[in-house]
N, C-alpha and C positions, 0 to 999 in steps of 0.2 A: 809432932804429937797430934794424934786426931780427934779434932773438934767432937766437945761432949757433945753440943747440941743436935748435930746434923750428923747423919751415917754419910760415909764416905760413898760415892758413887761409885757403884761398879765396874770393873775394867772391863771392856771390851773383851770377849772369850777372840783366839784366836782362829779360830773358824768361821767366827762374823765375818772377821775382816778381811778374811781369804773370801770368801762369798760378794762381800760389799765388793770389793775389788775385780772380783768376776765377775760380777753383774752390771757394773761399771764399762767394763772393755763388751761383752755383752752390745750393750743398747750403744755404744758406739758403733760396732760392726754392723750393726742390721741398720740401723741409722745411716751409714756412707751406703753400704748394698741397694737401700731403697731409694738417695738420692738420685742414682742415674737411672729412676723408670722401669725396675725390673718388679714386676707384681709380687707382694710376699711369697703366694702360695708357690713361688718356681724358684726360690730360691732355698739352696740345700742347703741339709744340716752343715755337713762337712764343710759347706762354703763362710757359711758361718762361724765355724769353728775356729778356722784358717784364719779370716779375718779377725778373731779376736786371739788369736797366738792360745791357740788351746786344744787340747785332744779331742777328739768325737767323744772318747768314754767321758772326757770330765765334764761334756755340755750334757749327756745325759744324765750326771749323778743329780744334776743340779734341774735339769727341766728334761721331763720325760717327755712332751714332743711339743713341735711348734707354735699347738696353741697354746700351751702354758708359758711358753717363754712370749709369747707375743700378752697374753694376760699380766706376767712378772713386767715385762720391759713396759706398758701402760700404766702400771703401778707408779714407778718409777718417773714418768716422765709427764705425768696428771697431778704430781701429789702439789705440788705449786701453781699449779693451774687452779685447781679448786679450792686452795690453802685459799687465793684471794678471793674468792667469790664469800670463802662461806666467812674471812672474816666481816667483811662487810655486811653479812644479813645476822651478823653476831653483834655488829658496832652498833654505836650511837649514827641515828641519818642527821643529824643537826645540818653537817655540810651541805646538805641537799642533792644536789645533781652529779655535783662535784666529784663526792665521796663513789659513788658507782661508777662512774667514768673511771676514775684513778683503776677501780677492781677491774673494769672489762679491760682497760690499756695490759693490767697486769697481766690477766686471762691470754691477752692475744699473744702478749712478749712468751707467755709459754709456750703457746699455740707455734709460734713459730720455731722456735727452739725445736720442738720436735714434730715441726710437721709433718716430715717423710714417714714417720712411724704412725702418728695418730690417724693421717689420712688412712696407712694401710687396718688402723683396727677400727673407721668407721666401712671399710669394705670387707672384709672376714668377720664381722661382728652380724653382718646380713646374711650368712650363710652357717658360718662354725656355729656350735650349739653350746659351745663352752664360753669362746668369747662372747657370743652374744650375751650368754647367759650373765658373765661376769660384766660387760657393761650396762647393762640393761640395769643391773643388780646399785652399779656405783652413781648411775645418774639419779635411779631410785631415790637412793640415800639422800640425796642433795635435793630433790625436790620434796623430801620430807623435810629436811631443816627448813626449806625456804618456807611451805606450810606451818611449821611451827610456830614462825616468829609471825606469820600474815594470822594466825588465829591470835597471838597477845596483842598484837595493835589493834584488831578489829575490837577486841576485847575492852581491849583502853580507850577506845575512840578515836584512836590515833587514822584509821584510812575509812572509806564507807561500809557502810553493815552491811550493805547489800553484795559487798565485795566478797568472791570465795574462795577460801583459802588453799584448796584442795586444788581446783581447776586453774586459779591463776597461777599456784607453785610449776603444777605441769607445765603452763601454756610458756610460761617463764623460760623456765628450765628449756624446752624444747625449743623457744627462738632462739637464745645463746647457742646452743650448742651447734642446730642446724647453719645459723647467718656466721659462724666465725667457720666451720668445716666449710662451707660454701666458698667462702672469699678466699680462702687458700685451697680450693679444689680448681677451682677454674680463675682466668683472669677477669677481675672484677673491673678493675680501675681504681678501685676504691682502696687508699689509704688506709693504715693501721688507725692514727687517730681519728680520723674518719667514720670507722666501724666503731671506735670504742664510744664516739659521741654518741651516734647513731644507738645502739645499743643503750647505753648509759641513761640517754633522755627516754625511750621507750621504757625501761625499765620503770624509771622514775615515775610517768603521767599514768602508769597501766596502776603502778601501786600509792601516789599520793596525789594522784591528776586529781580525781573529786573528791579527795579528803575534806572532811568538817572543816570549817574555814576557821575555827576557835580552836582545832588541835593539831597542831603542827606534830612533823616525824621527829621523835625523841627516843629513850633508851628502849632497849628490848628489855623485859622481862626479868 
């Protein structure tokens, strides 16, 4: 019998899941293709295809050309990468230092997951007008949240007044992204938890280093 209070959730259409499922073998095939060192832009449709056991016609119903599959497959393979970041600047900072290390460790574990593919969309993302435009577009977004929450604590007391919401979300946003593509572009030396401290503590001193010494980091908003 179905519950009065709650509408039952809707089933999945079966064409989602023919998609979810394509899109799946997808960002696996271009994912093994770019491990052994072949540069996105030389790698063919057809090659692609073949690798994910699928026709030429059915990888175009689904992405009209490379840059949009390389846009779909970043979607896909970011959305937990930034899931932790943004909940963290969503959370309570009670933990202190702690709490952001935990998000940059998480950041990285994705980072590595699909590095072969992210590295190739911080390198087509400097030329394609589409990719670029689409991440340019997503980093955007997240140094807007990160400024949102730095204007409610400036607000409340919570970091110093002199602090700017606008400039440190950018400067933020732009050290993560550039020091984690860094350390898996080239060999660093440097350790996963390493970078996540590293990160984690910079994050921390940039935004509560000269906080009022009467208002410690509490809820957002």
């Amino acid at each position: 019998m179905a519950s009065l209070t709650r509408a039952p959730k809707p089933a999945r259409k079966p064409d989602e899941d023919r998609r979810a499922e394509f899109e799946r073998r997808v960002l696996r095939a271009v994912e093994d293709l770019l491990a052994d060192g072949t540069p996105y832009t030389e790698i063919a449709v057809q090659r692609i295809a073949s690798a994910a056991q699928a026709a030429r016609s059915t990888f175009y119903r689904y992405f009209p050309d490379k840059s949009q599959l390389l846009i779909r497959m970043a979607e896909l393979a970011t959305a937990d990468l930034f899931a932790a970041a943004e909940r963290w600047w969503g959370a309570e900072h009670t933990d202190r230092e702690a709490g952001v290390r935990r998000a940059m460790s998480a950041m990285i574990d994705g980072f590595r997951r699909h590095r072969y593919l992210l590295l190739a969309l911080s390198e087509v993302a400097a030329y394609d007008r589409d990719v670029g435009a689409y991440w340019r577009g997503r980093v955007a977004s997240f140094v807007d949240l990160v400024r949102i929450r730095l204007e409610a604590d400036r607000a409340a007391g919570r970091i110093a007044a002199d602090l700017d919401p606008a400039a440190t979300a950018l400067v933020l946003a732009a050290m993560v992204e550039r020091s984690i593509t860094t350390a898996f572009a080239v060999r660093t030396g440097i350790g996963d938890d390493e970078l996540a401290a590293a990160l984690g503590r910079s994050i921390w001193l940039v935004v509560y280093g000269d906080a009022p010494t009467d208002a410690g980091p509490s809820p957002t908003a």
